[in-house]
TORZADREN-936099 format. One record per atom (N, C-alpha, C): residue number from 1; residue in three letters; atom name; x, y, z. Coordinates in pm, whole numbers, padded with zeros to 5 digits, always signed. Layout:
REM TORZADREN-936099
{num=NUM | residuo=Ala | atomo=CA | xx=X | yy=Y | zz=Z}
...
***
This chain:
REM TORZADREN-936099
{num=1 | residuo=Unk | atomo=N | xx=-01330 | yy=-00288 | zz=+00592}
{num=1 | residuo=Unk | atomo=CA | xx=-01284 | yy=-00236 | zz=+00465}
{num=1 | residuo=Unk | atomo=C | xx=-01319 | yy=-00336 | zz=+00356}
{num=2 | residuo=Unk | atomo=N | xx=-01422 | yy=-00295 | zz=+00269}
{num=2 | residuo=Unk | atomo=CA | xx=-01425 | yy=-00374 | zz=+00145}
{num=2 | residuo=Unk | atomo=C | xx=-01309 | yy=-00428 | zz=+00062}
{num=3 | residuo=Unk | atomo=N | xx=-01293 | yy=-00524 | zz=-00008}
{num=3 | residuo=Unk | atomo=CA | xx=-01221 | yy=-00606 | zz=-00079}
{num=3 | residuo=Unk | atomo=C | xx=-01246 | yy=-00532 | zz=-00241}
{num=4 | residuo=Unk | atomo=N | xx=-01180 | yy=-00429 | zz=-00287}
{num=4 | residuo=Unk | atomo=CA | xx=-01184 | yy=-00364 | zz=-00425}
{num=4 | residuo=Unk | atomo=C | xx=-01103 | yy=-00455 | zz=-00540}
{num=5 | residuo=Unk | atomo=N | xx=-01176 | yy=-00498 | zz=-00656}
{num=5 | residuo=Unk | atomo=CA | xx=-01078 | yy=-00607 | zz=-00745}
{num=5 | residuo=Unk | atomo=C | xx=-01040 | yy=-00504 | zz=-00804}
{num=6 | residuo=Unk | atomo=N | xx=-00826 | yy=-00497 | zz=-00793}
{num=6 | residuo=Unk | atomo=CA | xx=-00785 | yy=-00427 | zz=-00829}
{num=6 | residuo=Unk | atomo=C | xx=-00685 | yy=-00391 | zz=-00744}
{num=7 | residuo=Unk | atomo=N | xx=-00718 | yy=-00347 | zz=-00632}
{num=7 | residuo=Unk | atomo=CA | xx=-00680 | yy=-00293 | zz=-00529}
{num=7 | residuo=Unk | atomo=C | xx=-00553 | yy=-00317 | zz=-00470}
{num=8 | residuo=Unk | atomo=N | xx=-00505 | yy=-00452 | zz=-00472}
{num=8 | residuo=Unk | atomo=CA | xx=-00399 | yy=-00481 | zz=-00459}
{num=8 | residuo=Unk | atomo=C | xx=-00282 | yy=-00443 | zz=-00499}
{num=9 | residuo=Unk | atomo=N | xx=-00327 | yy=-00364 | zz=-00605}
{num=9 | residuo=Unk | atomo=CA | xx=-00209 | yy=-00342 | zz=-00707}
{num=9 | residuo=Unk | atomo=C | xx=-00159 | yy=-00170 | zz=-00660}
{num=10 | residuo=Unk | atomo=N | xx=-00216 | yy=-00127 | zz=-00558}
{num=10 | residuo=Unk | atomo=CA | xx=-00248 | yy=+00036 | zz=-00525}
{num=10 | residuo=Unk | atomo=C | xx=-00051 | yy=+00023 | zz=-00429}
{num=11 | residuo=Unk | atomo=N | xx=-00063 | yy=-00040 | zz=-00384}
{num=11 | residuo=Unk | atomo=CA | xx=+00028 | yy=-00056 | zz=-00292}
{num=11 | residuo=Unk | atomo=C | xx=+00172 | yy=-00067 | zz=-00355}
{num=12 | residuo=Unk | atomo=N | xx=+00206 | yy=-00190 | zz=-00433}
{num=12 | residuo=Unk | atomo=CA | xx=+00278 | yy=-00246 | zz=-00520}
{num=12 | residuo=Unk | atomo=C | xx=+00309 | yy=-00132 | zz=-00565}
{num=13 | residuo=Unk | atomo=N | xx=+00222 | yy=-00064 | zz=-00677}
{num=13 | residuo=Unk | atomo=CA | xx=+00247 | yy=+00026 | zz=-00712}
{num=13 | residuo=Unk | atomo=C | xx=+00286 | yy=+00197 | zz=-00685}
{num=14 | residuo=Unk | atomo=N | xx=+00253 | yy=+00189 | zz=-00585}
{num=14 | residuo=Unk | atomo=CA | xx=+00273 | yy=+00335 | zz=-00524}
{num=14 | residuo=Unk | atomo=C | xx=+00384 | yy=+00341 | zz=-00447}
{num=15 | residuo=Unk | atomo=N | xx=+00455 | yy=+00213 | zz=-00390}
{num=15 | residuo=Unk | atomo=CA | xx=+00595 | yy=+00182 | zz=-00318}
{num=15 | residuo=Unk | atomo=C | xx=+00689 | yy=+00203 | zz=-00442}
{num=16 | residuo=Unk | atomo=N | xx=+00674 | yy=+00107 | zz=-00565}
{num=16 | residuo=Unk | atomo=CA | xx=+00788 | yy=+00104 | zz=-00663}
{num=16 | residuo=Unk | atomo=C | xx=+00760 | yy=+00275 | zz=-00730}
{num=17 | residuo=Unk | atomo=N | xx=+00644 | yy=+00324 | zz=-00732}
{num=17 | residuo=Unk | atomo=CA | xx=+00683 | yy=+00484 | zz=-00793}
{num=17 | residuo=Unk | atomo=C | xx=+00726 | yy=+00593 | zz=-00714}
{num=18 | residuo=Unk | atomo=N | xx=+00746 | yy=+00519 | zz=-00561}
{num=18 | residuo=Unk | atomo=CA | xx=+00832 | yy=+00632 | zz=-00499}
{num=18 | residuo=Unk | atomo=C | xx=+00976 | yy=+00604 | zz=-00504}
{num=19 | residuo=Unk | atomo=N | xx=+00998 | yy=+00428 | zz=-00512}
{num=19 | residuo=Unk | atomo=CA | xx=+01149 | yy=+00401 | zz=-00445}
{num=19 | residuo=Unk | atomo=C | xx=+01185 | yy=+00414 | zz=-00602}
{num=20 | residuo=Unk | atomo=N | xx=+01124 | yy=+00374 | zz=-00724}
{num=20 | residuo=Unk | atomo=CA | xx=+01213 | yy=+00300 | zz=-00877}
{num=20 | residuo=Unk | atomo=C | xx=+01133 | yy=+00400 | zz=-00979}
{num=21 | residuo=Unk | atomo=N | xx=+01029 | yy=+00507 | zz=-00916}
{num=21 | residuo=Unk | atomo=CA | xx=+00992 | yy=+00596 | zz=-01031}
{num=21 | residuo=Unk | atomo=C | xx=+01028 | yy=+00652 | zz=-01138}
{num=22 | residuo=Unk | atomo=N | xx=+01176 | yy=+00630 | zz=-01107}
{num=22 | residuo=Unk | atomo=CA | xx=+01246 | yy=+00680 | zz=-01267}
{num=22 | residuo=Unk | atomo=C | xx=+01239 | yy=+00550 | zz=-01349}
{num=23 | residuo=Unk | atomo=N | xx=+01267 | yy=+00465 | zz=-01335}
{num=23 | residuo=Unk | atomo=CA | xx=+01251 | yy=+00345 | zz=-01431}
{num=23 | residuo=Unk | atomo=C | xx=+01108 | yy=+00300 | zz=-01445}
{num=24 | residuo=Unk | atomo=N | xx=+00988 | yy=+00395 | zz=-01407}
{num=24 | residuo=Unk | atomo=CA | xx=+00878 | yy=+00346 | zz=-01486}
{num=24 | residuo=Unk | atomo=C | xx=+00804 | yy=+00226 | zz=-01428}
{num=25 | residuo=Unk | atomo=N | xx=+00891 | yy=+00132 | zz=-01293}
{num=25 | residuo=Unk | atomo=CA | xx=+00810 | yy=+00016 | zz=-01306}
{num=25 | residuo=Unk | atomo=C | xx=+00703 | yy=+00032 | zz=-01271}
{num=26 | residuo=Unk | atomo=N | xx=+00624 | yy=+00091 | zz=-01215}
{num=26 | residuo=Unk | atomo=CA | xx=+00507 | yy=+00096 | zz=-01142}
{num=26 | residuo=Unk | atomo=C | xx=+00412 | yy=+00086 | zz=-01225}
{num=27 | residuo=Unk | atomo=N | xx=+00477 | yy=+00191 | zz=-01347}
{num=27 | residuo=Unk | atomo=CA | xx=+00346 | yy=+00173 | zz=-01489}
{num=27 | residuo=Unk | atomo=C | xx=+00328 | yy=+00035 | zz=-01560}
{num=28 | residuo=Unk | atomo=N | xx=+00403 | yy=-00037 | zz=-01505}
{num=28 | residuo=Unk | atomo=CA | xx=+00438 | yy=-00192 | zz=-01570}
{num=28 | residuo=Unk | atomo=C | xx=+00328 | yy=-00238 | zz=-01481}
{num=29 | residuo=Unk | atomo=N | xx=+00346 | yy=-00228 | zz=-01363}
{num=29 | residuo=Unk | atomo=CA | xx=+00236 | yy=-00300 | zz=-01290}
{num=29 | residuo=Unk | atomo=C | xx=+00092 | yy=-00290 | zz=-01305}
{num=30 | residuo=Unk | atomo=N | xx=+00066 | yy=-00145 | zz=-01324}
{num=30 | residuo=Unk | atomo=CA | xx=-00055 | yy=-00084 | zz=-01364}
{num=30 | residuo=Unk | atomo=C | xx=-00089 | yy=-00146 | zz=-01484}
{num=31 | residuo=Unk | atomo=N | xx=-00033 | yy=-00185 | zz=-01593}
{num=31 | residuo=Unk | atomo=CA | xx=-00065 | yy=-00191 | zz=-01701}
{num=31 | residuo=Unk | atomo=C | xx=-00031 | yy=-00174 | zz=-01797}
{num=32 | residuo=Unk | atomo=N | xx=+00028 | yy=-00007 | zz=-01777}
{num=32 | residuo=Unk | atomo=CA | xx=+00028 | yy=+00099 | zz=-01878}
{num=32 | residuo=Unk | atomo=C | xx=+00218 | yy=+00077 | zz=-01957}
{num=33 | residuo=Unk | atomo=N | xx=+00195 | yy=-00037 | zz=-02056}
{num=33 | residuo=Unk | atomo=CA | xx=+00336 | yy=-00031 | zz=-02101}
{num=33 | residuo=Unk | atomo=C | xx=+00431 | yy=+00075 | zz=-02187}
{num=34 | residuo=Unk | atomo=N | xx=+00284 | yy=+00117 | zz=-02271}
{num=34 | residuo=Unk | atomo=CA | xx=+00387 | yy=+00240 | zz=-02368}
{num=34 | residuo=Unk | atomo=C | xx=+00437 | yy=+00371 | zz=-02266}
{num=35 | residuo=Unk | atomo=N | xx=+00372 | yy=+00413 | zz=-02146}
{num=35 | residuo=Unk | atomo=CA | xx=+00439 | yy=+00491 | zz=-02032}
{num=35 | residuo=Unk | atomo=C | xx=+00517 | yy=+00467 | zz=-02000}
{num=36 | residuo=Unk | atomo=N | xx=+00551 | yy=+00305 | zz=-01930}
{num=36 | residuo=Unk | atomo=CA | xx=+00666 | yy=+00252 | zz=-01866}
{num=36 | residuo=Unk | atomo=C | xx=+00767 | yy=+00252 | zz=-01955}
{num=37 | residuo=Unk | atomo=N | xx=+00715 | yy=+00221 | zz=-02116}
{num=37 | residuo=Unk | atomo=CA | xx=+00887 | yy=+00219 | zz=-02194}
{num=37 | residuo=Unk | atomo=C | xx=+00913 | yy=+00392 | zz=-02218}
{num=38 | residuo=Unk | atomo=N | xx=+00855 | yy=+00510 | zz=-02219}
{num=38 | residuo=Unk | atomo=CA | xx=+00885 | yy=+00582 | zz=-02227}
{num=38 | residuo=Unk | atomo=C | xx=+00953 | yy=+00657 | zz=-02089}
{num=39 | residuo=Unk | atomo=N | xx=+00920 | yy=+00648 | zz=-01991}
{num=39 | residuo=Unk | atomo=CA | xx=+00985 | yy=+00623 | zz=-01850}
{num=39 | residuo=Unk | atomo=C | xx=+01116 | yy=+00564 | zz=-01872}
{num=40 | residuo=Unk | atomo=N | xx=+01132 | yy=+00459 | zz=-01888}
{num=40 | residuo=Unk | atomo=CA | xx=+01219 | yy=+00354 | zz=-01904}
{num=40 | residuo=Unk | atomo=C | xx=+01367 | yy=+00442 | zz=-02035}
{num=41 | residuo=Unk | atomo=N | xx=+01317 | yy=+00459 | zz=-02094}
{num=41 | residuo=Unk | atomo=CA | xx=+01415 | yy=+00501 | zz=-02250}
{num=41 | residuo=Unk | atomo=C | xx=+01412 | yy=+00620 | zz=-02218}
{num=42 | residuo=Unk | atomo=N | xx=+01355 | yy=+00747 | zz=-02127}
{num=42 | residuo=Unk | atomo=CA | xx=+01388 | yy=+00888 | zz=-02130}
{num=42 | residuo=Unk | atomo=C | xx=+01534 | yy=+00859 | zz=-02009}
{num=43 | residuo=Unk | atomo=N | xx=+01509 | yy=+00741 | zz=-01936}
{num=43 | residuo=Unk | atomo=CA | xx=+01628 | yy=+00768 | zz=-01798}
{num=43 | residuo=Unk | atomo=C | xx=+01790 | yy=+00686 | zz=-01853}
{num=44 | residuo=Unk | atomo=N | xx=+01715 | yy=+00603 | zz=-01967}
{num=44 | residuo=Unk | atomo=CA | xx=+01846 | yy=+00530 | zz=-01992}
{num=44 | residuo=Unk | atomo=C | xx=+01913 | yy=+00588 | zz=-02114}
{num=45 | residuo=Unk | atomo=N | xx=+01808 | yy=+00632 | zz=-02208}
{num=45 | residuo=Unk | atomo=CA | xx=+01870 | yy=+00680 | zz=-02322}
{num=45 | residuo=Unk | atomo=C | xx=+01939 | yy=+00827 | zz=-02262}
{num=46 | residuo=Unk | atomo=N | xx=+01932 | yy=+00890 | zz=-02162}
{num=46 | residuo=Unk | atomo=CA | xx=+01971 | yy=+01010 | zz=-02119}
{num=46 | residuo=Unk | atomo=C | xx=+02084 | yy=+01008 | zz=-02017}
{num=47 | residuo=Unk | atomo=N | xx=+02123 | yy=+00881 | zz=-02004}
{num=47 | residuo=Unk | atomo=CA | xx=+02214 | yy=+00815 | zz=-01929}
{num=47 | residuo=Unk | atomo=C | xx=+02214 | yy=+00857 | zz=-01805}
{num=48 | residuo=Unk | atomo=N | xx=+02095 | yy=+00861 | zz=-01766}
{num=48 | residuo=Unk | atomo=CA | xx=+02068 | yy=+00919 | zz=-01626}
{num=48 | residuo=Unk | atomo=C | xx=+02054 | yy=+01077 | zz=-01594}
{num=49 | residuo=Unk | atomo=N | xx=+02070 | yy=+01130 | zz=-01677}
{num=49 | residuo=Unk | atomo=CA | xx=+02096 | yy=+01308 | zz=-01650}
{num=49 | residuo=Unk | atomo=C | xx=+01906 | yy=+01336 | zz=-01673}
{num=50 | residuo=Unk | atomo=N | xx=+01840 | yy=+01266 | zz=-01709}
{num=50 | residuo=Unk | atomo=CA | xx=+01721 | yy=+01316 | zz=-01695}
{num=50 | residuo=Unk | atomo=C | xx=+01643 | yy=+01227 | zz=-01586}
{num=51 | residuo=Unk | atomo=N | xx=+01704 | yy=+01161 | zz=-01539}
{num=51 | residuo=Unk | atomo=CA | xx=+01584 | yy=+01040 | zz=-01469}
{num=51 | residuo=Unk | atomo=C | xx=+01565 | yy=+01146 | zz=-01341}
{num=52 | residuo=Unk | atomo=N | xx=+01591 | yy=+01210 | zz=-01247}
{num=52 | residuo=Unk | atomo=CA | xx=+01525 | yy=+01308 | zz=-01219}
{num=52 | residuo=Unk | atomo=C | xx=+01413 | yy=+01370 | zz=-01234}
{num=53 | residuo=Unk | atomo=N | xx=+01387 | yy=+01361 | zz=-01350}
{num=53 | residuo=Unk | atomo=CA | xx=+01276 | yy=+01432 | zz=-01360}
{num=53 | residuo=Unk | atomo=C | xx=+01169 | yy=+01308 | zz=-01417}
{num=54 | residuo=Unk | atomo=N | xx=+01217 | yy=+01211 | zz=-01424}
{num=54 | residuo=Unk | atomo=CA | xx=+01138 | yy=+01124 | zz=-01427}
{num=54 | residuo=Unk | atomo=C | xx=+01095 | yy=+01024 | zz=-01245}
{num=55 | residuo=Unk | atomo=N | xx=+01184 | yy=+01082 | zz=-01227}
{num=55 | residuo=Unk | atomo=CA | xx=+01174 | yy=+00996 | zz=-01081}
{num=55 | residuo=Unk | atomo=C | xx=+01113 | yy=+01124 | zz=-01012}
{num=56 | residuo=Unk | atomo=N | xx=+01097 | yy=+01231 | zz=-01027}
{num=56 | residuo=Unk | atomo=CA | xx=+00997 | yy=+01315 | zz=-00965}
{num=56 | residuo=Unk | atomo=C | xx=+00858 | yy=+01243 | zz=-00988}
{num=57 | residuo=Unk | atomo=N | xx=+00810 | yy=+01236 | zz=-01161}
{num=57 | residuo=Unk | atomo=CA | xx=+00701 | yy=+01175 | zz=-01198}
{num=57 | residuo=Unk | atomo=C | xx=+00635 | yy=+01069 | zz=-01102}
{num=58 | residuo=Unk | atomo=N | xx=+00754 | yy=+00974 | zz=-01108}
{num=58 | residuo=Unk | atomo=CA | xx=+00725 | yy=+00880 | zz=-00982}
{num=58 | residuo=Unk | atomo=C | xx=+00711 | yy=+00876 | zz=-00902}
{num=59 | residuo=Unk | atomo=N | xx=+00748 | yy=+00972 | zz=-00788}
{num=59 | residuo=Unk | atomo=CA | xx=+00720 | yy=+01012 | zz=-00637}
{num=59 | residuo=Unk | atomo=C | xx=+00593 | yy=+01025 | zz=-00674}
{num=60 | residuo=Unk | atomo=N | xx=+00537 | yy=+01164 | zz=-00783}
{num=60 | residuo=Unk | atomo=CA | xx=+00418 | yy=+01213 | zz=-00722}
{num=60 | residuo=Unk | atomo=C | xx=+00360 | yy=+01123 | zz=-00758}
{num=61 | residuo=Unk | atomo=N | xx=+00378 | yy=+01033 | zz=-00863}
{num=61 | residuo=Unk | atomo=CA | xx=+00245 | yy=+00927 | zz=-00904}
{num=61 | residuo=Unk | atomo=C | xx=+00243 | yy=+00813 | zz=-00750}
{num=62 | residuo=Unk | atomo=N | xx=+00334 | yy=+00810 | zz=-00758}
{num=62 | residuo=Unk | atomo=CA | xx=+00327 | yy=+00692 | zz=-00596}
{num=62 | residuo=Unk | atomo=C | xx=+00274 | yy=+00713 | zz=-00449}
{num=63 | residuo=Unk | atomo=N | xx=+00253 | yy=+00895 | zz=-00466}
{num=63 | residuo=Unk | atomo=CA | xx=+00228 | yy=+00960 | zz=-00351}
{num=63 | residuo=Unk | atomo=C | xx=+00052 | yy=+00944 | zz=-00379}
{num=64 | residuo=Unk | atomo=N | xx=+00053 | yy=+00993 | zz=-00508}
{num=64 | residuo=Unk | atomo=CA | xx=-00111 | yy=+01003 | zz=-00561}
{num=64 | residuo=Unk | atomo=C | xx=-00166 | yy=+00870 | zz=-00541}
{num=65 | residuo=Unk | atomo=N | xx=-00120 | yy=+00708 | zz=-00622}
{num=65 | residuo=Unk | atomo=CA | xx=-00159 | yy=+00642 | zz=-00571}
{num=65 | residuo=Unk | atomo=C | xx=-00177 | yy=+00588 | zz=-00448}
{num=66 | residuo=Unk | atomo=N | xx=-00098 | yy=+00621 | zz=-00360}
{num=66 | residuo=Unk | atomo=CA | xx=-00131 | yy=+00556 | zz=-00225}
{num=66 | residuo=Unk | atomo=C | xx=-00234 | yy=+00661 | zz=-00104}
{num=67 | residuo=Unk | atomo=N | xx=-00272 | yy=+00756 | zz=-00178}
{num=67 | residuo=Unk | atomo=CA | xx=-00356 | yy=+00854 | zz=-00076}
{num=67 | residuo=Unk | atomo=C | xx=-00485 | yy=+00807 | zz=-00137}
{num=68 | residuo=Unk | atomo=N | xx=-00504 | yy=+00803 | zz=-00230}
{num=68 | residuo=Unk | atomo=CA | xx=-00635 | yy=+00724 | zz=-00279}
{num=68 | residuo=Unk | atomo=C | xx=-00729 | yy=+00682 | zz=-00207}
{num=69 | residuo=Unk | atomo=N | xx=-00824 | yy=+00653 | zz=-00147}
{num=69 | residuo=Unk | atomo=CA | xx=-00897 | yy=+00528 | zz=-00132}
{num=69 | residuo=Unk | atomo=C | xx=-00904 | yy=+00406 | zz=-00277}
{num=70 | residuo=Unk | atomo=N | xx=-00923 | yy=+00259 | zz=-00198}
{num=70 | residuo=Unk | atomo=CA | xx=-00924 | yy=+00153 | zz=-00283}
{num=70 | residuo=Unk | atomo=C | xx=-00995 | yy=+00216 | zz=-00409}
{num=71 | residuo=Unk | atomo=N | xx=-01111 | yy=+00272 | zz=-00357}
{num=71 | residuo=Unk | atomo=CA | xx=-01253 | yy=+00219 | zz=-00461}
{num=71 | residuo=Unk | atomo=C | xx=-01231 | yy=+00367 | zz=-00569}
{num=72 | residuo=Unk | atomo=N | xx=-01120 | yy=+00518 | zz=-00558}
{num=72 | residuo=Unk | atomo=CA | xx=-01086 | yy=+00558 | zz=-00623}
{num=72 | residuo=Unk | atomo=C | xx=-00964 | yy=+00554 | zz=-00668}
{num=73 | residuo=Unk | atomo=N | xx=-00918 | yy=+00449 | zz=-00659}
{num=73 | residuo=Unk | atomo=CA | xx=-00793 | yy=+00431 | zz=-00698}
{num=73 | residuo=Unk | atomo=C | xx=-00822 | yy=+00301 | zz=-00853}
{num=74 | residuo=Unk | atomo=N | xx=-00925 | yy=+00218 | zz=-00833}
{num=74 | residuo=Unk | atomo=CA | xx=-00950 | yy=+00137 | zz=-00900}
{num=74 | residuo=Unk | atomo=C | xx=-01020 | yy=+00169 | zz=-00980}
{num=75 | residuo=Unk | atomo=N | xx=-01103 | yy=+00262 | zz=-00996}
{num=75 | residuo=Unk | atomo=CA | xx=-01179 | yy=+00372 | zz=-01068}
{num=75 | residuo=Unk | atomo=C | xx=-01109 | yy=+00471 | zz=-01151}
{num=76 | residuo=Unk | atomo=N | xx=-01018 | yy=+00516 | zz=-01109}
{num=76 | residuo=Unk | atomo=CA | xx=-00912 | yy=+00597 | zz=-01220}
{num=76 | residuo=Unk | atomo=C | xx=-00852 | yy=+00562 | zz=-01286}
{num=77 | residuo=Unk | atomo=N | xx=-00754 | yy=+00403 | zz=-01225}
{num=77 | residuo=Unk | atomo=CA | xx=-00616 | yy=+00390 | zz=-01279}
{num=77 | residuo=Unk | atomo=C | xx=-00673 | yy=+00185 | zz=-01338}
{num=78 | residuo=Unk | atomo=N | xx=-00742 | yy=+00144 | zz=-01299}
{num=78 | residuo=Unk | atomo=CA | xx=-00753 | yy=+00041 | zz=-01378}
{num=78 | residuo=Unk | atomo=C | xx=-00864 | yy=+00051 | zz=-01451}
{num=79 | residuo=Unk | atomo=N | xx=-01000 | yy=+00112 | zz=-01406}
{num=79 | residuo=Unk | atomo=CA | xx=-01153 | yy=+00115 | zz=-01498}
{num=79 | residuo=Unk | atomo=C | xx=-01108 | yy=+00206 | zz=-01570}
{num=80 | residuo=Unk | atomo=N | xx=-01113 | yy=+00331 | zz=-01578}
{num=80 | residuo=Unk | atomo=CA | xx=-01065 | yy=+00409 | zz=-01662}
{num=80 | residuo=Unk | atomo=C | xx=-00927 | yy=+00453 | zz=-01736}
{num=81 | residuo=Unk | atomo=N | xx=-00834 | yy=+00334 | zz=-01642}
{num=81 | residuo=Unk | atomo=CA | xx=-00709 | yy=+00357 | zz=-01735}
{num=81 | residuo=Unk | atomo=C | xx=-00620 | yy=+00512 | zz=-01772}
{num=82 | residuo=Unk | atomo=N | xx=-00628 | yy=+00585 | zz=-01633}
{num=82 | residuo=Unk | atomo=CA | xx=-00599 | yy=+00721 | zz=-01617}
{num=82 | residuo=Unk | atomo=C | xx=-00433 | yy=+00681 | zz=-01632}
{num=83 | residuo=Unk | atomo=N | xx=-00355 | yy=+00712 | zz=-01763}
{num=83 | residuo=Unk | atomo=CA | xx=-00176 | yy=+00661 | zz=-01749}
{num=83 | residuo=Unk | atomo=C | xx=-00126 | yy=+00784 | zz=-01640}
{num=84 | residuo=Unk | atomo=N | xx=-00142 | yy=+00913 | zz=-01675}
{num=84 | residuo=Unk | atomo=CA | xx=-00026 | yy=+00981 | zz=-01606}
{num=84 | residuo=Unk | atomo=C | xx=-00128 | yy=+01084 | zz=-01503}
{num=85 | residuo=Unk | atomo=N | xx=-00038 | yy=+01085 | zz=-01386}
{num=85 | residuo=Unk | atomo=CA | xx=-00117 | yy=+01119 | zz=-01242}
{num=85 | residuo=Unk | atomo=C | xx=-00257 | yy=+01121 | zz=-01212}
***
């Protein structure tokens, strides 16, 4: 298995958007901060009655990142900077 620069971050990230997807961190890791604070401020400013549906977001983004292969995973979400799924 090739060594993808980037790649590392597929994992990291696809664990915290299944287990912490409502709080956004995963998009922190990725990069993508104005996602993560909007993640972040839809679950807290809603005092939790919406993070649901933000922690759905996160499953599927965590499910999406980790089915990936490396070399399209590093291609969508860091070269091209794909924020949401």
């Amino acid at each position: 298995m090739a060594n993808v620069p980037g790649a590392e971050k597929k994992i990291l990230a696809g664990i915290l958007g299944i287990v912490l997807g409502g709080l956004g961190i995963h998009k922190f890791v990725l990069g993508y901060n104005k996602e993560g604070i909007i993640m972040l401020l839809v679950s807290i400013l809603s005092c939790g009655f919406l993070a649901w549906a933000t922690g759905i977001i996160g499953l599927i983004e965590g499910i999406i990142y980790l089915t990936k292969s490396d070399e399209d995973f590093v291609t969508t979400y860091i070269t091209n900077k794909k924020p949401w799924f």
